[in-house]
N, C-alpha and C positions, 0 to 999 in steps of 0.2 A: 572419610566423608561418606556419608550416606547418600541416595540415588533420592529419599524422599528430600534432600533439601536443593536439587538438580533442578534449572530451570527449565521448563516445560521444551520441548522441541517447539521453536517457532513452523506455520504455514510456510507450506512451499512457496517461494516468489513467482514461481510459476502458475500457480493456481490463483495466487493470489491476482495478479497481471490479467490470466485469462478470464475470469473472476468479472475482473473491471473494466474487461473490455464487453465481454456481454453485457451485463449489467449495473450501469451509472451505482457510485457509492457502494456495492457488494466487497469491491476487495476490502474497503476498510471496516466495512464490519465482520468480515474474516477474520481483518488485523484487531479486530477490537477497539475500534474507535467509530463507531458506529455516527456517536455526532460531528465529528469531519467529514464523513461522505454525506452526513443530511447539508452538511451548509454547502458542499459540492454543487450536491443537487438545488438547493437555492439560488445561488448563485448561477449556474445552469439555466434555472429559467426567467431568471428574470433578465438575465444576459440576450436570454434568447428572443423572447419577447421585446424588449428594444431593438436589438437588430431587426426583428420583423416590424416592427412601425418606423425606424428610420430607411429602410432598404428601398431599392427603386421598385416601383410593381414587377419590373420584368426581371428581376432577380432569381436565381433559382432557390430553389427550396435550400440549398447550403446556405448560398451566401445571404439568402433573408432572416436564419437563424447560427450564424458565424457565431457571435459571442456565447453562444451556446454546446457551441460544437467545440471553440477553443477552451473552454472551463471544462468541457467532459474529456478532453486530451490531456489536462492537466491533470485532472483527477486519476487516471490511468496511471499517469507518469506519478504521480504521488506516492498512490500506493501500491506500485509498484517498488518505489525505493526504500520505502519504509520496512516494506518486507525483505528487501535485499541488505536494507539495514542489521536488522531483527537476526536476520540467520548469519550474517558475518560476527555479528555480536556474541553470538548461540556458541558458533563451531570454536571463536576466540576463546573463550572461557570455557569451554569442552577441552580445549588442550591444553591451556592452562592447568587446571585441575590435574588433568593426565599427563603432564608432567612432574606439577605436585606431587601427585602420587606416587608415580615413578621413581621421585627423587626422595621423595619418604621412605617406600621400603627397602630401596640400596643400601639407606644409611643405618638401617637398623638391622640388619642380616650382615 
């Protein structure tokens, strides 16, 4: 088996995590899925915006925009696991293979 038919090394889940905690929707388009962190961010604000028109005036700036804050913690924890997906999936079939291999050329020497 050849290296050219090897799936790409997945994003570290760590970059990817840090990623998305700076910046709403970034880890997933690291991951490549660029239109789930757009509907993130939709959803993000229009979350956020109802919480500011239902919220009491004396609400703080969190709790006037909660449903905002809890869709951008999901979005974190999303892709986040997506990528802790991705490289569990990667290292699986890297040893796979490297077994494969392994058990290929015992049997032919």
């Amino acid at each position: 088996m050849s290296n050219s038919l090897a799936a790409p090394v997945p994003p570290n889940p760590y970059l990817v995590l840090g990623a998305a905690i700076v910046l709403p929707a970034s880890g997933h388009v690291i991951l490549g899925v660029p239109v789930r962190g757009l509907q993130f961010l939709f959803f993000m604000v229009i979350l956020a915006w109802v919480t500011a028109k239902i919220a009491p005036p004396d609400a703080s700036f969190v709790g006037r925009h909660a449903g905002g804050f809890l869709i951008y913690a999901l979005s974190i924890l999303d892709a986040y696991r997506i990528g802790r997906i991705r490289t569990a999936k990667w290292v699986h079939n890297a040893q796979r293979a490297n077994d494969g291999a392994q058990s290929g050329i015992e049997t032919h020497t």
